[in-house]
N, C-alpha and C positions, 0 to 999 in steps of 0.2 A: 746097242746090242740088247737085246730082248732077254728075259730070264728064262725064256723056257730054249736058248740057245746054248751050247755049250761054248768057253770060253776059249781061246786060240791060246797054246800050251807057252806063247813065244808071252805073251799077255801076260804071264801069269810068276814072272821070274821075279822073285820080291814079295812074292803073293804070300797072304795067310789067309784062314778065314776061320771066324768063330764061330758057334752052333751053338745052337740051344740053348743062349742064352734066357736065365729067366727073365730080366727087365731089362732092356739099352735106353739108359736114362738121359736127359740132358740132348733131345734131339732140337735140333732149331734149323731154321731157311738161315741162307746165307745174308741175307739184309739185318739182321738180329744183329744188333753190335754189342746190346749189354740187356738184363732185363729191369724190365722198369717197376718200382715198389708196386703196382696194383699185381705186377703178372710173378713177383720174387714164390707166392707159395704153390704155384703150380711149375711141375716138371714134367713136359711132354716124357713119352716113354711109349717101348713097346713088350709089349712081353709075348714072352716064347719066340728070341729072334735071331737075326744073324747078323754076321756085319764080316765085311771082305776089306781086305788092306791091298794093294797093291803101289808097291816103288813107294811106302812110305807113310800113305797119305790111305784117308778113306778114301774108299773108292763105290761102296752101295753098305745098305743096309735094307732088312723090315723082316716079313715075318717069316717066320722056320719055312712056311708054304711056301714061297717064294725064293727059296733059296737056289742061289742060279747051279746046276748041273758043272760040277769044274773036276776034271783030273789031276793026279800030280799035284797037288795044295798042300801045304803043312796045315791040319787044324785043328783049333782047341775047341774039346768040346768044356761049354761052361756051365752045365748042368748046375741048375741049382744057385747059380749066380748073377750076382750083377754086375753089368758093366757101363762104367760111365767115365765121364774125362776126365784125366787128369787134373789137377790141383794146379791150378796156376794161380803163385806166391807175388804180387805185386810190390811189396814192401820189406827188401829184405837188408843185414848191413852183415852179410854170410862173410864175407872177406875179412877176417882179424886174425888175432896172436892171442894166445896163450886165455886166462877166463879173469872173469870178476867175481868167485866164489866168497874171499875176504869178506866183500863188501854186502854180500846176502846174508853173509851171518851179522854183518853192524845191523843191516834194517831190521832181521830179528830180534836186537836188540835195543828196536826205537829210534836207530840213527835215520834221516830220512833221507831220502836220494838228492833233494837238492842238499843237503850237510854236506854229504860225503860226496857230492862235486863241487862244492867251496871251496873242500879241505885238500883237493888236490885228485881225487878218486872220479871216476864217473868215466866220461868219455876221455879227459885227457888221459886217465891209467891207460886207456885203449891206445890211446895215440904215444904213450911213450911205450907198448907193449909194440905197435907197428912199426915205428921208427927202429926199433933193436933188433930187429929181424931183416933178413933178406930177402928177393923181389922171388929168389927159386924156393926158399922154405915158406914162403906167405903163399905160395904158388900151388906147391906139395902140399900142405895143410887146407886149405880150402878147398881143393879138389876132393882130397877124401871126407870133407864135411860134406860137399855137396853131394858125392854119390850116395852118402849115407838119405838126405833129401831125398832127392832120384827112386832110394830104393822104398823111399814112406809115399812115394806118389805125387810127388812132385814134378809137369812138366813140361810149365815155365817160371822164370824165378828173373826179377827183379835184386840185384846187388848196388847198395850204393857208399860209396866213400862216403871221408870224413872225420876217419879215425887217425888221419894223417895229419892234417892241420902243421902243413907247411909244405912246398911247392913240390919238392922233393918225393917226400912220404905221399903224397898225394899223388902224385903222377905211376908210384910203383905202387898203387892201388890199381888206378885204372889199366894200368898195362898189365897187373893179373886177372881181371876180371876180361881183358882183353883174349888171355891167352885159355882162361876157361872158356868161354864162347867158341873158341876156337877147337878145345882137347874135349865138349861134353857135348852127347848129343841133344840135350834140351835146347828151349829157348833160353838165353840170357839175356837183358838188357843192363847198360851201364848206367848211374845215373852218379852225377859230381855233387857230392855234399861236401864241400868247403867250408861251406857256412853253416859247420857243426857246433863248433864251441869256440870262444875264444881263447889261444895258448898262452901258456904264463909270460910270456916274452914278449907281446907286446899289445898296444892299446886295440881297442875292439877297432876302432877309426883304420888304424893302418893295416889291419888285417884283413879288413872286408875289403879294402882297394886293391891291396895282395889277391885275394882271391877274384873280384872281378876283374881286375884289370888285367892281371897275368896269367894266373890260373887258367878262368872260364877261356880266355882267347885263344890259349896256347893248345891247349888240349882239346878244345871245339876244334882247329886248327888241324889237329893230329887227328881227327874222326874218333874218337876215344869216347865223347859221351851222346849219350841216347836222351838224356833226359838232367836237368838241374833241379837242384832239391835246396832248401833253407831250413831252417830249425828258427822258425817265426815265435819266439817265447818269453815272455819277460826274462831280463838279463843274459839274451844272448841275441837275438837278432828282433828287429823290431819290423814293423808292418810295409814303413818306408824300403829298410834293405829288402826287404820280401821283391816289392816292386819294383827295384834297382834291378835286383839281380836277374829277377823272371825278362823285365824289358830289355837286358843284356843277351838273354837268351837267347831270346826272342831275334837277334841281329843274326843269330849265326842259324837260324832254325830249328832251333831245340826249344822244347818245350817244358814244362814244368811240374814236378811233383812235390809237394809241399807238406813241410811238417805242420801243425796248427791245431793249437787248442789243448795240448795234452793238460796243461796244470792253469792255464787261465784265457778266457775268452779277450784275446785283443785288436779283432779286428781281422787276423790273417785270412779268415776265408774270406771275406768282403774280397782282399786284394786278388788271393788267390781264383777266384771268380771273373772279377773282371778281369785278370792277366791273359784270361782262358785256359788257366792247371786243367790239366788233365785229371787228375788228384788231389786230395784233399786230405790228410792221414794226419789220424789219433780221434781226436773232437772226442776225447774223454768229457771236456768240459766246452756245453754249447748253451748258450741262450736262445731267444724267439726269435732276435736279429738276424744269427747265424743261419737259424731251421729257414727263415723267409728268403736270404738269398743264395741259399742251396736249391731253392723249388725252381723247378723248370732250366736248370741252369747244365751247361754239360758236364758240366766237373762231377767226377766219380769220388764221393767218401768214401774213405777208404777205415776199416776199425782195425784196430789192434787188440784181441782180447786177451791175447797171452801175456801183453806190458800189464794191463791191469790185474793180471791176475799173480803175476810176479811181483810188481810194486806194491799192491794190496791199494790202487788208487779205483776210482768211479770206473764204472764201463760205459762207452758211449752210447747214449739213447735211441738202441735199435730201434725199436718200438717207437718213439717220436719221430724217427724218421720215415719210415713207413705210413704212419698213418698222417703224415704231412706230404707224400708223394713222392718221398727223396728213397730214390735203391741203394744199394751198397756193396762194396767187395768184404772179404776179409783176407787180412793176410797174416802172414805170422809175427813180421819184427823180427826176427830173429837176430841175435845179439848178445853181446856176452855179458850186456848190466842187464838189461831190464825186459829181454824176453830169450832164454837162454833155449831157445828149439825152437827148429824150425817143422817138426812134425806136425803138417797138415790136418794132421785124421784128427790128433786132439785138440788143435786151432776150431776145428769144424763142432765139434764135441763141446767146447766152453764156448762156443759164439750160442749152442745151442741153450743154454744150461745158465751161463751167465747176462748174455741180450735178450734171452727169451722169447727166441725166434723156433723155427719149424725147423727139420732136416733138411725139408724142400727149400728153403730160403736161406741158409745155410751154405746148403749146395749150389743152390745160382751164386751168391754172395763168394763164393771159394773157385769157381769153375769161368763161368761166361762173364761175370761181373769183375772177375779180377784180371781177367783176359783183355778187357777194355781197359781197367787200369796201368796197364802196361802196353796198352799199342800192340796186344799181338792176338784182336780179336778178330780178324782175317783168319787165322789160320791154327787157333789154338780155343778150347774154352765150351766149346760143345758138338755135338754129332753131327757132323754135317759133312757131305760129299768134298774132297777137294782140302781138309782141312787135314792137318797130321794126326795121324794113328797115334797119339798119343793117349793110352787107355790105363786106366787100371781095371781089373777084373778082380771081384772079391770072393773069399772064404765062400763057403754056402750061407746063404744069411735068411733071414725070413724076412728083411725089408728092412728100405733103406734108414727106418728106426735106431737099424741096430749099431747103425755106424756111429751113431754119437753115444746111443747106451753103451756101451762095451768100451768108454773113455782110453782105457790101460791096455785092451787088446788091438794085435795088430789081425785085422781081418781083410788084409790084403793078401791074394794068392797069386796074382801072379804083377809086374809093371809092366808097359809096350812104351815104349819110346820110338816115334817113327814107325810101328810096327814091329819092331823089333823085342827081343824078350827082355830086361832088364836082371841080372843077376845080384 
C-alpha cells in the first residue's frame, strides 16, 4: 500500500502511530544480526519522523513527509524526542531471594569477594536464600523486580539459574522463569547455570555429573532451557567441564552462554569459541591469546560493567576490543552479590564513562548487539519492519549524549512493549 493511500480502518485495530519524532535511532535491514566493531559508532537514524505499530509489531517508518494519511489511530506525538529500541539485557540472574547487602559492607571493609565465598557467602548465600523460599513467592518477587526492569526499558531480558545448586531448587528456578515468559509481555530467555558454584555437600566431581547428567537431560527434556551457561573460573569449573557440558548441550540442541575470564584468563574462551557459544560474558580479564581467537569468530562478548563497578575489579577492554575488530553487547548482570540492578540507562551510562566507549557504541552494544547475544535478533534489537514495537521514547533531550550524562536521571517518558504503553 502506497503512503500517499489511506489505510483500511479494519487494518488499523492494534494500530498506534508516532509523529514527530525528533531522531528514530537504531534503524537497520533485516539481514543486520548484530553490528560489527568497525560499524558499533555509527547509528543510522532519522530525524523529524514517524513510525506506525500495528498488531504489535513495526509495521513502517521514515520522514514526518511521508507519513501515511490514517484515521481513527491513537498517536503520540513525540515532539522533541527520541525514540529507539528497547534495551535488550543478554545477561541476567533476575530470579533470586531476599539481597546480599551484608556482604557489600564486608568489601567496604577489604573483605574481597572471593573471602567472602570461601567463607560460605557469595553465590551459595544466594542459593541457601532460594532453597528457603517457595516456587509461588520466588514467582511473586521476581515478577515485580522485572516489571520494575520493563518499566527502565528493558525488552528483552536473558534470566539464568544457578542459585539453586541442587536438582530440586534448580528445576523451581527454571519453572519460574518458565511462568514469567508466560505472565510478561517481553522477550525472556531461560538459560540453566548448574554449574554455578560448588554446594558445601558435596565434591565438585559428583556434582558436575549431577548436573550433567541429570539436571541438563531432564529439563532439556521438559523444554525448560533456551540456552546452558558454566562459571569457567579457577576454583569452580575448569575449561574441560566448560567443553563437557557445552558438548552435552549441544546433544539436545541448546546452545551455549558462557561465563569466562572474570578474575583470570584460563583458557574459557578458546573452548567457548570453538563449542560455538553464542556468548562469551565478563572477560574483565583478557590477554593477546583471548583478543586473537575472538577476531572473526561468531561468539558475541558480552561486558558487564555494573560487576566491575560494584566489585571495584578491572573493566573489560572495550577499547582493545574494538580496535582488534571484536563488537560487543552490554548487559547488566543483574544480581544480588556483584551487580545489584538491572537498570539499563545506567549500565549504558558506565559502559560509557568506564570502557570509554561513544553513546553510539553503547547503544548498539545494549540494543542490536545484545539482541544477538540472546537469539532474539530476528525480532528484537533495532527499527526495522516486522520486528516488535518494542520502543522506548525519551524526555525531551538535546541528543543522544544526554542519556549517558544524566547517569542518576530517568529520562524515559514513555515504555511500548509490543506497542503497547508500559505503566
Amino acid at each position: 500500500m502506497g503512503r500517499s493511500q489511506e489505510y483500511d480502518l479494519a487494518l488499523i485495530i492494534m494500530s498506534k502511530l508516532i509523529i514527530n519524532i525528533k531522531k528514530l535511532l537504531q534503524i537497520r535491514d533485516k539481514k543486520t544480526s548484530f553490528i560489527s566493531a568497525c560499524e558499533m559508532n555509527n547509528l543510522p537514524h532519522i530525524n523529524n519522523a514517524f513510525l506506525l505499530i500495528e498488531n504489535g509489531k513495526i509495521s513502517d517508518f521514515g520522514k514526518m513527509s511521508e507519513t501515511p494519511k490514517i484515521n481513527n489511530i491513537e498517536t503520540i506525538d513525540a515532539k522533541n524526542k527520541i525514540v529507539l529500541p528497547a534495551w535488550c539485557d543478554s545477561h541476567t540472574h533476575s530470579v533470586f531471594a531476599g539481597n546480599r547487602s551484608d556482604e557489600y559492607m564486608q568489601r567496604l571493609d577489604g573483605v574481597s569477594y572471593q573471602e567472602i565465598a570461601a567463607n560460605g557467602g557469595g553465590i551459595l548465600k544466594s542459593s541457601m536464600q532460594i532453597n528457603s523460599v517457595s516456587e509461588d513467592d520466588l514467582f511473586l518477587d521476581s515478577k515485580r523486580r522485572i516489571k520494575t526492569l520493563i518499566g527502565y526499558g528493558t525488552g528483552s531480558l536473558e534470566i539464568k539459574t544457578g542459585y539453586g545448586l541442587n536438582y530440586e531448587a534448580e528445576l523451581k528456578m527454571l519453572k519460574v522463569i518458565k511462568r514469567l515468559k508466560e505472565s510478561l509481555p517481553i522477550q525472556i530467555k531461560s538459560t540453566f547455570l548448574g554449574a554455578h558454584a560448588i554446594p558445601k555437600n558435596y565434591e565438585k566431581e559428583d556434582y558436575f555429573k549431577l548436573v550433567i547428567n541429570e539436571m541438563l537431560e531432564d529439563f532439556a527434556k521438559m523444554k525448560l532451557i533456551d540456552f546452558v551457561d558454566i562459571f569457567c573460573e579457577k576454583n569452580y569449573f575448569s575449561t574441560e567441564d566448560t567443553r563437557l557440558i557445552c558438548d552435552k548441550a549441544s546433544q539436545f540442541n541448546i546452545p551455549s552462554k558462557i561465563h569466562v575470564n572474570q578474575f583470570n584468563s584460563i583458557g574459557g574462551i578458546k573452548v567457548g569459541v570453538e563449542c560455538g557459544s553464542l556468548s562469551v560474558d565478563h572477560l574483565e580479564v583478557m590477554n593477546q591469546s583471548d583478543i586473537d581467537i575472538l577476531k572473526d569468530s561468531n561468539t558475541m562478548p558480552v561486558l558487564l560493567p555494573g560487576c566491575s563497578f560494584f566489585l571495584g575489579i578491572n573493566y573489560a577492554p572495550a577499547k582493545k576490543l574494538l580496535t582488534n575488530g571484536i563488537p560487543f553487547a552490554i548487559a547488566s548482570d543483574f544480581n544480588p552479590g556483584s551487580s545489584p540492578t538491572g537498570n539499563m540507562n545506567f549500565i549504558v551510562s558506565l559502559a560509557c564513562n568506564k570502557l570509554g566507549i561513544s553513546a553510539e557504541q553503547a547503544i548498539n552494544a545494549a540494543t542490536l548487539n545484545g539482541a544477538y547475544a540472546m537469539g532474539v535478533d530476528k525480532k528484537s534489537g533495532s527499527i526495522c519492519k516486522g520486528k516488535f514495537a518494542n520502543l522506548i521514547i525519551t524526555e525531551d533531550i538535546n541528543s543522544i549524549d544526554d542519556i549517558p550524562y544524566y547517569y542518576a536521571d530517568n529520562l524515559i517518558n514513555k515504555v511500548l512493549i509490543n506497542g503497547k504503553e508500559v505503566n
